[in-house]
C-alpha positions in Angstrom: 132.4 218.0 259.3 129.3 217.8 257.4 126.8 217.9 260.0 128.9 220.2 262.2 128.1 222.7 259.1 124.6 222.1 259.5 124.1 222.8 263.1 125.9 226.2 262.4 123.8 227.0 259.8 120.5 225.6 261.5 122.0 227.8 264.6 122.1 231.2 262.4 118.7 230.4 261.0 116.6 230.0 264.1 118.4 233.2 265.5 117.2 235.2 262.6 113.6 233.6 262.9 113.6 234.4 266.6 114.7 238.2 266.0 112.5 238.7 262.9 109.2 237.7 264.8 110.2 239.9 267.6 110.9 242.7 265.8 107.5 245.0 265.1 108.4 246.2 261.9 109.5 242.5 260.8 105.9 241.0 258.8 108.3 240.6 255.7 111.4 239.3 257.6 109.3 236.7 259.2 108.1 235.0 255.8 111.4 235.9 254.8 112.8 233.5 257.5 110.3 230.7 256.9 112.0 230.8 253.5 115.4 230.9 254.5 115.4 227.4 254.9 114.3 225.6 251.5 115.9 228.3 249.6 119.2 227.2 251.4 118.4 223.0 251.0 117.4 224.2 247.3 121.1 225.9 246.7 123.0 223.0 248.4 120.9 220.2 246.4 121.7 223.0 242.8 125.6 222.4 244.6 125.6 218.4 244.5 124.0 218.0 241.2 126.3 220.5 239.7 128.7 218.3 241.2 126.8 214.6 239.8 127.3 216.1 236.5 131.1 217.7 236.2 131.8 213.9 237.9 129.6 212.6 235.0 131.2 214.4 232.0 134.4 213.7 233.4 133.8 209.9 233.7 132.2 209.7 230.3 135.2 211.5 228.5 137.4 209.0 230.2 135.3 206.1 229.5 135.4 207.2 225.8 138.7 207.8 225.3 139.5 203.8 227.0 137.1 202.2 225.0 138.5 203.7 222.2 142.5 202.4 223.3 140.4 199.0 224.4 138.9 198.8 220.9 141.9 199.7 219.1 144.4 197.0 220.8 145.3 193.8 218.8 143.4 191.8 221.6 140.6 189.7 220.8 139.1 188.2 223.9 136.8 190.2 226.5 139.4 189.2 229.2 142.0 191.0 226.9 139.9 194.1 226.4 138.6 194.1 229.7 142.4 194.1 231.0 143.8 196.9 228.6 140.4 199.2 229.6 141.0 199.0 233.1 144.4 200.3 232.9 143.3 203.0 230.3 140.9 204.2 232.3 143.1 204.2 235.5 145.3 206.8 233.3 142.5 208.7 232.2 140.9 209.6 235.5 144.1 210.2 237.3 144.3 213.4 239.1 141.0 213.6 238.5 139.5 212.7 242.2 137.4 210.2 240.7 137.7 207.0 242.0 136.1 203.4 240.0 136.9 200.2 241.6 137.8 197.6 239.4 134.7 195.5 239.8 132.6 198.9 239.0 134.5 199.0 235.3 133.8 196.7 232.2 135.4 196.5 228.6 134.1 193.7 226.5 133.1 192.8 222.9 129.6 193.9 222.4 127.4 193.2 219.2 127.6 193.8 216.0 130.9 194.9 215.7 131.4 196.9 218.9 133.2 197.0 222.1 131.2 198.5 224.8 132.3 199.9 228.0 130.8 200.9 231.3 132.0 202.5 234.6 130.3 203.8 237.8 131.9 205.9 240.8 130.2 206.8 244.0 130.4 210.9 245.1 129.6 211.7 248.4 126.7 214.4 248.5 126.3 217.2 250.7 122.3 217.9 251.2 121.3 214.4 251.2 124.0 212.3 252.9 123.0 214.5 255.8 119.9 212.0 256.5 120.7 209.3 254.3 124.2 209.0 255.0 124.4 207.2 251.1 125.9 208.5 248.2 124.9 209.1 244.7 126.2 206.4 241.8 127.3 208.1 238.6 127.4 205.5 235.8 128.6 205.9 232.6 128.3 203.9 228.7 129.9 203.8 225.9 130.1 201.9 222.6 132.9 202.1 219.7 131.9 200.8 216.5 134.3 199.0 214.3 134.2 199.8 210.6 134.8 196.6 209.3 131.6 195.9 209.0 132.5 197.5 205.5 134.5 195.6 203.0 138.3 197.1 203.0 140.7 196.0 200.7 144.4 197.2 201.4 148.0 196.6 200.0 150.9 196.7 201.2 154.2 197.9 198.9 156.9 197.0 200.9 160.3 198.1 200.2 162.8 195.1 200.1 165.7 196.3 198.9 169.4 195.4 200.0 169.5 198.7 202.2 166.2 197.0 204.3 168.3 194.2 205.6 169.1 193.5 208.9 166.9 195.1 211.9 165.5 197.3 209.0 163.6 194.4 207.7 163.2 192.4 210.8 161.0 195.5 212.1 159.2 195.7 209.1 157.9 192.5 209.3 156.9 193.0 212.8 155.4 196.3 212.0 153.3 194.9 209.1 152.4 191.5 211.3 151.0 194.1 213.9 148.9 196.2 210.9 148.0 193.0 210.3 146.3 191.7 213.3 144.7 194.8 214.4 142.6 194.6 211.2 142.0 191.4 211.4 140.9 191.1 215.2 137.1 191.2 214.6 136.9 188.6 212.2 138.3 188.8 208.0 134.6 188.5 206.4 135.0 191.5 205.2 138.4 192.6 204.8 141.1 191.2 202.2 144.5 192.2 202.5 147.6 191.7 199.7 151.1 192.0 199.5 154.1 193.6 197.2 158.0 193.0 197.7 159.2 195.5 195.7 163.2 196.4 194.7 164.3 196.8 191.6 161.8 194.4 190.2 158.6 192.6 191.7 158.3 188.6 191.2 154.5 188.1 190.1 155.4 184.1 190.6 155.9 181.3 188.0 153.0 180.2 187.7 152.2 183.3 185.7 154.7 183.0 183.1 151.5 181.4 180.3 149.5 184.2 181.7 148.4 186.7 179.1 149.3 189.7 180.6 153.0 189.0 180.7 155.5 187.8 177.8 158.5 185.6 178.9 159.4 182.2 177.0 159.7 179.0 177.9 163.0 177.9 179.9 165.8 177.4 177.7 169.6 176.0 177.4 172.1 177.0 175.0 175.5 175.2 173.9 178.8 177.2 172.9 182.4 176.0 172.4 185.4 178.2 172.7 188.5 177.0 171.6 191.4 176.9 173.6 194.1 179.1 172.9 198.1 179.8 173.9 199.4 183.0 175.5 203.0 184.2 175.7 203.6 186.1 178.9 207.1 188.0 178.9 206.6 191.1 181.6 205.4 191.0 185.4 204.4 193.5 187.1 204.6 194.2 190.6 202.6 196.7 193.0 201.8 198.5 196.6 198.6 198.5 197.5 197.4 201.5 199.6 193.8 201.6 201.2 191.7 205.0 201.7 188.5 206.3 203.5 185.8 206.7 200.4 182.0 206.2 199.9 180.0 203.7 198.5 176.5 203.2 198.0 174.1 200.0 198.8 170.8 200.6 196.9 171.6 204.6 196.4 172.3 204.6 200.2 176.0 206.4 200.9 178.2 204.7 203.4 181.7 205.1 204.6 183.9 202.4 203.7 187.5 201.5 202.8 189.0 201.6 199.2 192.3 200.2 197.5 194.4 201.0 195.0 197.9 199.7 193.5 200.7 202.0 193.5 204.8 202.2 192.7 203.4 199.5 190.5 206.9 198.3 188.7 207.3 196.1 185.3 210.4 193.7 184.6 211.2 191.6 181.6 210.7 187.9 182.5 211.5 184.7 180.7 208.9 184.1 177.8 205.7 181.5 179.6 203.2 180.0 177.2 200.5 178.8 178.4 197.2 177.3 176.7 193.8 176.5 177.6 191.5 173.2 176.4 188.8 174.0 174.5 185.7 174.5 176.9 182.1 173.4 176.2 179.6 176.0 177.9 175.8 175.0 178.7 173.6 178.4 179.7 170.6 177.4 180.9 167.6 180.2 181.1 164.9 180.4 183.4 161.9 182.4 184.5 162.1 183.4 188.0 158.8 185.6 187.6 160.7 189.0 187.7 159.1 191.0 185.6 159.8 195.0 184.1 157.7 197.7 182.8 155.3 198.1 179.7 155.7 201.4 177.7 154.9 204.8 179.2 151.9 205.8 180.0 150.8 202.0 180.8 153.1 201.9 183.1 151.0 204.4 185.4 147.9 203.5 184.7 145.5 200.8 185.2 143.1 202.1 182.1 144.4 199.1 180.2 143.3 195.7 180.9 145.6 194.3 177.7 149.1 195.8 178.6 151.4 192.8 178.5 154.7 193.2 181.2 157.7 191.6 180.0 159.2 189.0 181.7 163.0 188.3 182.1 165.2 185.0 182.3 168.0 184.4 184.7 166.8 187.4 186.5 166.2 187.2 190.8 164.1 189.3 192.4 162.1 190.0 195.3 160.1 187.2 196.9 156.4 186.4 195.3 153.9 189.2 195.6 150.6 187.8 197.5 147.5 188.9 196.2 144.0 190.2 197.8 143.1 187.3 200.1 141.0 187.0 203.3 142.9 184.1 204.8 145.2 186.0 207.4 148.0 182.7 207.5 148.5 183.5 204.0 149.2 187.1 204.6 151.7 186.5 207.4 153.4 183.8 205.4 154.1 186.3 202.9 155.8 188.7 205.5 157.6 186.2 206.9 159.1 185.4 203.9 160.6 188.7 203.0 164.1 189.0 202.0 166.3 191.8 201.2 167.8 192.1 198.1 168.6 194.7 194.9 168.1 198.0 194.2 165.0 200.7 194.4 162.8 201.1 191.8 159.4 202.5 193.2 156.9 202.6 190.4 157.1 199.0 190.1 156.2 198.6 193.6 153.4 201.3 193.3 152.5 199.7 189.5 151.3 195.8 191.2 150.1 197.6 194.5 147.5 199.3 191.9 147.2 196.3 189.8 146.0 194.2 193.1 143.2 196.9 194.2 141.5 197.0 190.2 139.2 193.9 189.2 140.4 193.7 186.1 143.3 192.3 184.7 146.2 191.0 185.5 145.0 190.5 188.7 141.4 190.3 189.1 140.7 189.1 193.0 139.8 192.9 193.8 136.0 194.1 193.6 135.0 197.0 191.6 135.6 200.5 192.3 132.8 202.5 193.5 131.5 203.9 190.5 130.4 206.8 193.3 133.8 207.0 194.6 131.5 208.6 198.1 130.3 205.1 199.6 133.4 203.3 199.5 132.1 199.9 199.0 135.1 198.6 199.2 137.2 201.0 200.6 140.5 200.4 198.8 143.7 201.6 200.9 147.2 201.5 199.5 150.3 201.4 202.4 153.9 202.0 200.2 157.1 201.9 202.7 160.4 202.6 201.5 163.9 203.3 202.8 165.2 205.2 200.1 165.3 207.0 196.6 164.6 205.7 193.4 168.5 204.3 192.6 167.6 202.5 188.9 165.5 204.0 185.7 163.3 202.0 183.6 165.1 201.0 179.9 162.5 202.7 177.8 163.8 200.0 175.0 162.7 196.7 176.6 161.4 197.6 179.8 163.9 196.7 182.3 164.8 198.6 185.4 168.4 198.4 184.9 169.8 201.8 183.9 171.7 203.8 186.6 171.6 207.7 187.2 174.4 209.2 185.7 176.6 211.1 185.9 177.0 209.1 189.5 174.7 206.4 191.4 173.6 208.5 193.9 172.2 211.4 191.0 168.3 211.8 191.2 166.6 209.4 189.6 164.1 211.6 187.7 162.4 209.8 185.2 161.4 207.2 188.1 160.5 209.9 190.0 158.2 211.0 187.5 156.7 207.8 187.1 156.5 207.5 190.9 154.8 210.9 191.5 152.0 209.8 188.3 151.3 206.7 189.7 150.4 208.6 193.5 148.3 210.6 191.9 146.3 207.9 188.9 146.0 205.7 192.2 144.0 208.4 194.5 141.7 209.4 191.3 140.3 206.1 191.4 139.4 206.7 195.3 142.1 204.5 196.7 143.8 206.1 200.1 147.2 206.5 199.7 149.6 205.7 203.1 152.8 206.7 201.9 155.8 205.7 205.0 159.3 207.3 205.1 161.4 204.7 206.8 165.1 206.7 208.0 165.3 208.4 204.7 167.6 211.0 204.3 166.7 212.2 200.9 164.8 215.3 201.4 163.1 214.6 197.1 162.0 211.4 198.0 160.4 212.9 201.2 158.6 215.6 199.2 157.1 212.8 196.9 156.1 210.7 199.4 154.5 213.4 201.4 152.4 214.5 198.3 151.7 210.6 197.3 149.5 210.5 200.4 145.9 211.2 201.0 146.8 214.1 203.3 149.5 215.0 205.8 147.5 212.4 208.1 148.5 209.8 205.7 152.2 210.0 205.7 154.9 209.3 208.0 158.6 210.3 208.2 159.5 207.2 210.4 162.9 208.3 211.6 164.4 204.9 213.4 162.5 201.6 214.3 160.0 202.7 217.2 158.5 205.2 214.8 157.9 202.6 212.0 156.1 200.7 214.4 154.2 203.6 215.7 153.5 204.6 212.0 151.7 201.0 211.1 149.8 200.8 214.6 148.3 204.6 213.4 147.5 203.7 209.8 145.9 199.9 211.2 144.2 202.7 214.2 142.9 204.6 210.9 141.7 202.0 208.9 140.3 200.4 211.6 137.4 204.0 211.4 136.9 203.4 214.9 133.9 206.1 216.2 131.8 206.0 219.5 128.4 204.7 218.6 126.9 205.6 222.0 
């Protein structure tokens, strides 16, 4: 088709040369017509590189955009990246007319950090194929840099409560695994990552009960004796029991369930039945599980004071151990492994040990300094806090436990842990730290506005309305710590 257009066109020309040199008044159509001809090659060869370079932005913005997916995915090998690159980039220059064979496409891990990608098509020209018959190569580069070549330090506060179990909790784990790995892909030199259960208490371990941060006394056993004693029973009373629809509450969560109640109970005089007891010896033993409350307000927001003391309580379960700031990825996925569900909300405690881990000093001390500058972020410090649910339990100002319910009904906002939860956000992002903050199918619209406001920005939060979006929520905060930008 080509070359028939070029024997038209060479056709025209050398009629309007022939007719301009025989015309008399023609001296400036005949230079004219000598110039025909380059002017036309000059316009078709403007045509094909116009063409080389809309074919050249087009394969560099899909280039970038699959190095970017290729870099991002929680693969490690250059097989891996090479694999999920090709089939980026297949998406990203559909419909486009472009056409890259696999063997013209690489994704691999390049130095320093990177992954670097390359791709080159053929287009067909229109000037020069017609006597070289060969087309043009357009061949594209890029590198994505990795930002862990900074130190990062991040936390995880991760709602346990009785309301997460089942698939709640299973996806979690899965979510936080993946957050996880994608951080961790390029090595963990430079990036430490800890972990807080949190319900209605947090379990800072055993073997910090002599630590002295935290007061809690030594294991204990007690001894007491009541003596037996005789009951005369005269009456018995008889009852219907009837069953209704009502609501109850797991964790502050309402759900429908089925009550009872006795009615037409009826009384009749029987004949007199003593009966008495032994006398019962009683042994109470009380241990330290390493559940531990909350010191007096304001230390319970803040991390200005490296001598607060947390009180610790006996016979009290909790959720599992908190795991703090390490490098060693096994640990970390240990830690989410072990996750149970158990108890009721209580976020500032959460929040409280999720700032604790990213301060150096004490009670925990593995984190590095804040950057006095708060501009290089050497570390940056990241915080992730997940929940399900409301605040459902108040701190005891008295002996600070987290055992008082909302009155004048459970599911009553819990303000005064709202309060605390809201001061914590915002004591956490003065020092610097990013804020996550993760909505996990919550229904209560307060809870939602704290959370929302306890991020960063609106970039930072996440109302993750069923499972798939919880998922989706960790793989974009992993995707955003992760500071991915093309170098090149």
């Amino acid at each position: 088709m080509l070359h028939a257009a070029w024997k038209r066109l060479s056709a025209r020309l050398g009629d309007r040369i022939g007719r301009a040199i025989g015309d008399e008044r023609g001296a400036v159509a005949v230079q004219f017509a000598f110039l025909a001809l380059p002017i036309a090659l000059l316009c078709f060869g403007l045509l094909d590189m116009n063409r080389v370079g809309i074919q050249r932005r087009q394969l560099q913005d899909a280039l970038d955009a699959s190095t970017l997916m290729a870099a991002r995915a929680n693969v490690a090998t250059d097989a891996q990246i090479d694999a999920v690159g090709d089939a980026a980039l297949a998406a990203e220059i559909a419909g486009l007319g472009i056409t890259v064979p696999a063997s013209a496409s690489t994704f691999k891990n390049g130095p320093d950090n990177t992954v670097v990608g390359t791709a080159k098509s053929d287009l067909k020209p229109i000037i020069a194929n017609l006597w070289t018959n060969a087309d043009i190569s357009v061949t594209t580069l890029t590198t994505v840099k990795r930002s862990q070549d900074a130190p990062l330090e991040m936390v995880m506060v991760l709602d346990t409560t009785g309301s997460m179990a089942g698939a709640k909790l299973t996806t979690l784990k899965t979510a936080a695994t993946s957050l996880v790995d994608k951080l961790t892909a390029s090595g963990t030199a430079n990036v430490k990552i800890g972990v807080v259960p949190f319900g209605q208490y947090v379990n800072v371990g055993v073997a910090n009960r002599n630590a002295s941060w935290i007061s809690v006394p030594a294991d204990y056993s007690t001894t007491t004796t009541t003596k037996g004693v005789c009951t005369t029973v005269s009456t018995k009373t008889t009852c219907q029991t009837q069953t209704y629809a009502c609501t109850k509450y797991t964790d502050g969560v309402p759900y429908s369930s089925t009550c009872s109640r006795s009615i037409n109970c009826v009384t009749k005089s029987i004949t007199p039945v003593t009966t008495c007891t032994a006398d019962k010896v009683t042994t109470n033993t009380y241990k330290f599980s390493g559940c531990v409350g909350s010191p007096a307000y304001p230390k319970n927001v803040t991390d200005s004071d490296p001598l607060r003391v947390y009180p610790g309580f006996m016979n009290l379960t909790c959720a599992t151990t908190l795991t703090p700031l390490t490098g060693t990825v096994s640990t970390v996925k240990a830690a989410i492994t072990a996750l149970t569900a158990t108890g009721d909300t209580y976020i500032p405690s959460g929040l409280a040990w999720g700032f604790n881990m990213l301060s150096s000093a004490q009670p925990l001390t593995d984190a590095a300094a804040y950057d006095p500058s708060g501009l290089n972020r050497k570390p940056r410090k990241a915080l992730v806090l997940m929940t399900d649910g409301a605040n459902s339990k108040l701190m005891n100002a008295s002996n600070g436990r987290h055992d008082v319910s909302p009155s004048p009904k459970p599911d009553s906002p819990a303000t005064g842990a709202n309060t605390y939860t809201a001061e914590l956000c915002a004591n956490i992002k003065a020092k610097n730290i990013e804020v996550f903050a993760v909505a996990f199918n919550v229904t209560d619209t307060g809870i939602k506005s704290i959370l929302k406001t306890c991020a960063t920005d609106d970039s930072h939060y996440f109302d993750a309305t069923d499972t798939a979006k919880l998922l989706e929520a960790f793989q974009n905060i992993a995707d955003a710590l992760s500071n991915l930008y093309i170098a090149k």
